[in-house]
FIGUTOR-348377 format. One record per residue (C-alpha): residue number from 1; chain; residue in one letter; x, y, z. Coordinates in steps of 0.05 Angstrom, whole numbers. Layout:
<recs>
[NUM A A [X Y Z]] ...
</recs>
This chain:
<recs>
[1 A X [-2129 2800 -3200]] [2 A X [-2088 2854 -3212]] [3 A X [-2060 2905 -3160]] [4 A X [-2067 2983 -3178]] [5 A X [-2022 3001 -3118]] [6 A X [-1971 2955 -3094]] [7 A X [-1933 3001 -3056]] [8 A X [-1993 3018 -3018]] [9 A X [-2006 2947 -3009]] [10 A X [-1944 2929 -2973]] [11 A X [-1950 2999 -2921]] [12 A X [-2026 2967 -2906]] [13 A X [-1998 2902 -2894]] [14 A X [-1946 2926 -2848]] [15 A X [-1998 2972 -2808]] [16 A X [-2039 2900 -2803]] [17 A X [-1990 2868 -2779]] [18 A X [-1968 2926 -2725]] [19 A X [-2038 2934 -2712]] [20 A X [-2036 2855 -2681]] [21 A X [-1963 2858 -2649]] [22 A X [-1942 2804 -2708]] [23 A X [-1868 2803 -2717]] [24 A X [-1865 2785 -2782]] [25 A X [-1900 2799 -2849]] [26 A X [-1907 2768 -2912]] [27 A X [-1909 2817 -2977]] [28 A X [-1909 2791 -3057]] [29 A X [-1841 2810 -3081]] [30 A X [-1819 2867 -3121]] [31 A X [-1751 2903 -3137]] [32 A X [-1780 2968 -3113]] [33 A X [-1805 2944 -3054]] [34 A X [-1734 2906 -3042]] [35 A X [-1707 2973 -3038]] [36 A X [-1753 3003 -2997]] [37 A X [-1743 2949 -2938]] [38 A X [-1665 2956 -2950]] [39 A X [-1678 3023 -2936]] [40 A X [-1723 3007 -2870]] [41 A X [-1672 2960 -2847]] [42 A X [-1610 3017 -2863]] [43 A X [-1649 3067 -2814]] [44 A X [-1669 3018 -2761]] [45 A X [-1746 3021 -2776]] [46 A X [-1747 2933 -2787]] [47 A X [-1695 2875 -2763]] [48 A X [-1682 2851 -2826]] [49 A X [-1720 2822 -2892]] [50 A X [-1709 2754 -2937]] [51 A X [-1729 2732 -3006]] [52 A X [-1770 2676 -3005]] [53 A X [-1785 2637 -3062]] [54 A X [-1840 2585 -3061]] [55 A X [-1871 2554 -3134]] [56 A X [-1847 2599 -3169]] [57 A X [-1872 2674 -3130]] [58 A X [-1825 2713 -3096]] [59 A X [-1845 2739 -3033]] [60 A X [-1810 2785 -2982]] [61 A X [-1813 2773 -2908]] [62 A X [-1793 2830 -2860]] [63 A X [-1789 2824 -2788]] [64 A X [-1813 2879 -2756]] [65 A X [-1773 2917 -2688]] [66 A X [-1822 2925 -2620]] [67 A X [-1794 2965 -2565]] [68 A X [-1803 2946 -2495]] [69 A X [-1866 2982 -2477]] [70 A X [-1900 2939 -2534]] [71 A X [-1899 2997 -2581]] [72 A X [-1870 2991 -2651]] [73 A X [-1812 3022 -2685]] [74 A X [-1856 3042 -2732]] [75 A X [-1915 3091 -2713]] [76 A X [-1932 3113 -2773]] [77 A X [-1942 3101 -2849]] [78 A X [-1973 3144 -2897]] [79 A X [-1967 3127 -2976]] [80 A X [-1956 3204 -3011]] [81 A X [-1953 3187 -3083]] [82 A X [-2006 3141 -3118]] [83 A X [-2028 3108 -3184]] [84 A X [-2086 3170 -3200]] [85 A X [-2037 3233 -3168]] [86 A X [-1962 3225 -3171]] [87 A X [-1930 3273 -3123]] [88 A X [-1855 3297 -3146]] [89 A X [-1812 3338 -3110]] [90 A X [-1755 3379 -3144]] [91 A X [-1694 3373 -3099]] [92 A X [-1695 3444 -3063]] [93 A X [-1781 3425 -3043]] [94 A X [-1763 3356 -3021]] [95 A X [-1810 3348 -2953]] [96 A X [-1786 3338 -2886]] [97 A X [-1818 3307 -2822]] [98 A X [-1832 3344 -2772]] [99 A X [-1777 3352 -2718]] [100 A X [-1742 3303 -2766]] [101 A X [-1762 3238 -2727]] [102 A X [-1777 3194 -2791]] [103 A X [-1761 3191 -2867]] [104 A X [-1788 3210 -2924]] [105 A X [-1776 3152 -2990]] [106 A X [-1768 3179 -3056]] [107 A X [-1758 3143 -3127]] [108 A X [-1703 3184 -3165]] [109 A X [-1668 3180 -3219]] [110 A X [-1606 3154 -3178]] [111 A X [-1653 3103 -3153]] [112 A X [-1701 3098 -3092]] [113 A X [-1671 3129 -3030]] [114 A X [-1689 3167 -2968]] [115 A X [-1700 3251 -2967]] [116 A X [-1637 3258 -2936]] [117 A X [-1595 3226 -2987]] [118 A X [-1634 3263 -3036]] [119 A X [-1614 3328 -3010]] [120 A X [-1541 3305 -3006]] [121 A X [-1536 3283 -3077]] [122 A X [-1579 3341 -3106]] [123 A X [-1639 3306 -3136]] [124 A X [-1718 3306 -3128]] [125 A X [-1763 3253 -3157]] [126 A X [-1831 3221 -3137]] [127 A X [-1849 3218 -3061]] [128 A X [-1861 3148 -3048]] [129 A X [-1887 3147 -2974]] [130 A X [-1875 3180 -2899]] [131 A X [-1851 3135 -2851]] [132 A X [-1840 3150 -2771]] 
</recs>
C-alpha cells in the first residue's frame, strides 16, 4: 500500500508514541525525513536518531527527550503543507511561532532547514510542519 503523506505519517507516529510515554519510535526511512530528525536533534526537540536496516527497508529510530514532570519535549506537532494544498512561504512571509518557543521546518531550495535559518540565508520554500 502506498503512503500519500509520509511526512504526516512520521509527526502521527511521534504524537503516538508521546501520547504513551514510549521513548523511542520506529519510522520507514526517507532522506527527507533524515533531515528533519537531524534537525529535531540540532534544536534539542529528540536525543538522537539511527538508521536501521533490516531485509532490505530502512527504517529510522528516534529517541524521544521527557522532562522530569513526565511531559515531553515535544508538545506539539502540526503538519502545514500536504499532498492536496502545498503551503509556500516567500522568505519575507516565512511564519513564526508564537513567542518563538518552537520551529517552523521548511523544504527550500538550499535544502530542508528550520525558519530561522531561512530568514538568515534569505530563502522561502514549502512549510513542512510546526513543531513546539
Amino acid at each position: 500500500m502506498t503512503m500519500t503523506d509520509p511526512i504526516a505519517d512520521m509527526l502521527t507516529r511521534i504524537r503516538n508514541k508521546i501520547n504513551t510515554f514510549q521513548k523511542e519510535v520506529e519510522i520507514p526511512f526517507s532522506k527527507i525525513k533524515e533531515k528533519i530528525a537531524k534537525i529535531l536533534k540540532e534544536q534539542g526537540y529528540i536525543k538522537d536518531y539511527n538508521l536501521l536496516s533490516k531485509n532490505k527497508h530502512k527504517s529510522l529510530r528516534l529517541q524521544l527527550i521527557y522532562l522530569k514532570n513526565e511531559k515531553s519535549r515535544i508538545s506539539t506537532l502540526k503538519r502545514a503543507s500536504r499532498p492536496g494544498l502545498r503551503f509556500y512561504a516567500k522568505r519575507g512571509k516565512i511564519p513564526r511561532i508564537a513567542a518563538r518557543k518552537g520551529i517552523v521546518i521548511l523544504s527550500t531550495s538550499l535544502g530542508v532547514m528550520t525558519d530561522s535559518e531561512a530568514r538568515e540565508k534569505g530563502v522561502g520554500g514549502e512549510v513542512l510542519c510546526y513543531i513546539w
